[in-house]
C-alpha positions as CSV (number, residue, x, y, z in Angstrom):
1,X,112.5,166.8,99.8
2,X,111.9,170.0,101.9
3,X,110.3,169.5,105.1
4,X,108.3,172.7,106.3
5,X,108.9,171.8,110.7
6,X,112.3,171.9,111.8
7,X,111.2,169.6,114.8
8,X,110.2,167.2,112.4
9,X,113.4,167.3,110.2
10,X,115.4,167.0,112.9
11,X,113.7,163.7,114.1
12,X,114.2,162.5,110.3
13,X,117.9,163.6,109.9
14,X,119.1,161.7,113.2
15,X,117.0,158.4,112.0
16,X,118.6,158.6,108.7
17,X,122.2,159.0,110.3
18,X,121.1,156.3,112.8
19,X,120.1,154.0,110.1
20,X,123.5,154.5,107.8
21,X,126.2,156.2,109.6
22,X,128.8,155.9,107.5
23,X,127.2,156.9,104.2
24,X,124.7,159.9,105.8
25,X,126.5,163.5,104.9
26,X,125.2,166.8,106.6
27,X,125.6,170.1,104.9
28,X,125.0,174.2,105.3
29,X,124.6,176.3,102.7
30,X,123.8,179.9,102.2
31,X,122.2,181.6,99.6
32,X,123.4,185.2,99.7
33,X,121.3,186.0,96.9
34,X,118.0,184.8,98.1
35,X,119.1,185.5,102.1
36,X,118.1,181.9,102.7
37,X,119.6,178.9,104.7
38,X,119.4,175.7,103.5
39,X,120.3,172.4,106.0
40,X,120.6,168.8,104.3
41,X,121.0,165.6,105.0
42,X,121.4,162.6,102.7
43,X,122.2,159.2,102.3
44,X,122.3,159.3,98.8
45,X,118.9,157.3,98.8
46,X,117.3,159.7,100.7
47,X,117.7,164.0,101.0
48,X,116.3,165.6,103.8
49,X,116.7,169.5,103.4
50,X,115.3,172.4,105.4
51,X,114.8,175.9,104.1
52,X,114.5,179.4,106.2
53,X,114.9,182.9,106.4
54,X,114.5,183.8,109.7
55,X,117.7,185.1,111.7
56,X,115.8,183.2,114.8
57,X,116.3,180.0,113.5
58,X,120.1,180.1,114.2
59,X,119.7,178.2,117.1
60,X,118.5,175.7,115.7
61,X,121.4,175.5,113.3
62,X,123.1,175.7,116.5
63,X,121.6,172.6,118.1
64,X,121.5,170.1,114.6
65,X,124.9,171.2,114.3
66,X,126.0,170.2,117.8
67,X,124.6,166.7,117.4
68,X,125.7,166.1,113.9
69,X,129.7,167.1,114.3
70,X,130.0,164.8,117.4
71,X,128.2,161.8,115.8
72,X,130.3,161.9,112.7
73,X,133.4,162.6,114.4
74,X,133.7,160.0,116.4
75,X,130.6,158.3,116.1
76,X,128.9,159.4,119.5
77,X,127.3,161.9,121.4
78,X,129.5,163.7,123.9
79,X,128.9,163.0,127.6
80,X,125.7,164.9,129.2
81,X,127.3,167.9,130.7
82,X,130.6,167.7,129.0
83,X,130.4,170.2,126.3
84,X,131.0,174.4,126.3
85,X,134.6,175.9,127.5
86,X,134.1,173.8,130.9
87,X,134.2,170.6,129.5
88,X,137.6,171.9,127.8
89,X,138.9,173.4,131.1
90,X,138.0,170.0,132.5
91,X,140.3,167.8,130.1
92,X,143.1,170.0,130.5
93,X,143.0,169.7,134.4
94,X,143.2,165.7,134.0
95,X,146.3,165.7,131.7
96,X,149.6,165.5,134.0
97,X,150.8,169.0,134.0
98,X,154.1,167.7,133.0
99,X,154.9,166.8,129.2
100,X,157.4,163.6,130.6
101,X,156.0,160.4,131.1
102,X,157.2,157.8,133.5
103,X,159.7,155.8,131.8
104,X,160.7,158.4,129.5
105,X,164.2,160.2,129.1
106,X,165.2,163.2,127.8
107,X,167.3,164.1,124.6
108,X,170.3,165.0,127.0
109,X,170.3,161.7,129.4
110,X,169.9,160.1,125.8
111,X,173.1,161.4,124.6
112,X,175.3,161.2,127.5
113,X,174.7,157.5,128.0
């Protein structure tokens, strides 16, 4: 079933992922040949799909896609705040800057004794 407002399939994808997580799929296509875009979700009981042709709607592509690839990643929204090259920069900062952990011995130490 095509719904017509974005807002409206947005608030109808997320309860259907909400309602079955693991059997909910998202998917893009693009019809070169009509210049459309065509966003669905389903269930397999139930097919969400929205339908445009407007280069502005990108951003919302943008956002749907943002909140789908997190939630069926790894099942949950990122952190508020902790998303964009930041958030990367971030959880670089927190790993030890050296690759050896305590407790650990080199190939070298191994071999000598």
């Amino acid at each position: 079933m095509y719904v017509e407002d974005f807002e409206a399939f947005y608030e109808q994808a997320l309860g259907l992922f909400k309602a079955r997580p693991i059997e909910t799929r998202y998917s893009i296509k693009f019809r070169n040949s009509e210049g459309k875009l065509v966003l669905k979700v389903t269930d397999d009981r139930t097919c969400l799909k929205y339908k445009t042709d407007q280069q502005a709607d990108l951003k919302k592509l943008e956002r749907i896609t943002s909140i789908f690839l997190p939630l069926m990643a790894c099942g949950d929204l990122p952190a508020e705040g902790a998303s964009g090259p930041e958030a990367g920069q971030q959880q670089q900062q927190q790993q030890p800057a050296s690759g050896v952990q305590a407790g650990s011995t080199s190939k070298k130490a191994r071999r000598r004794g």
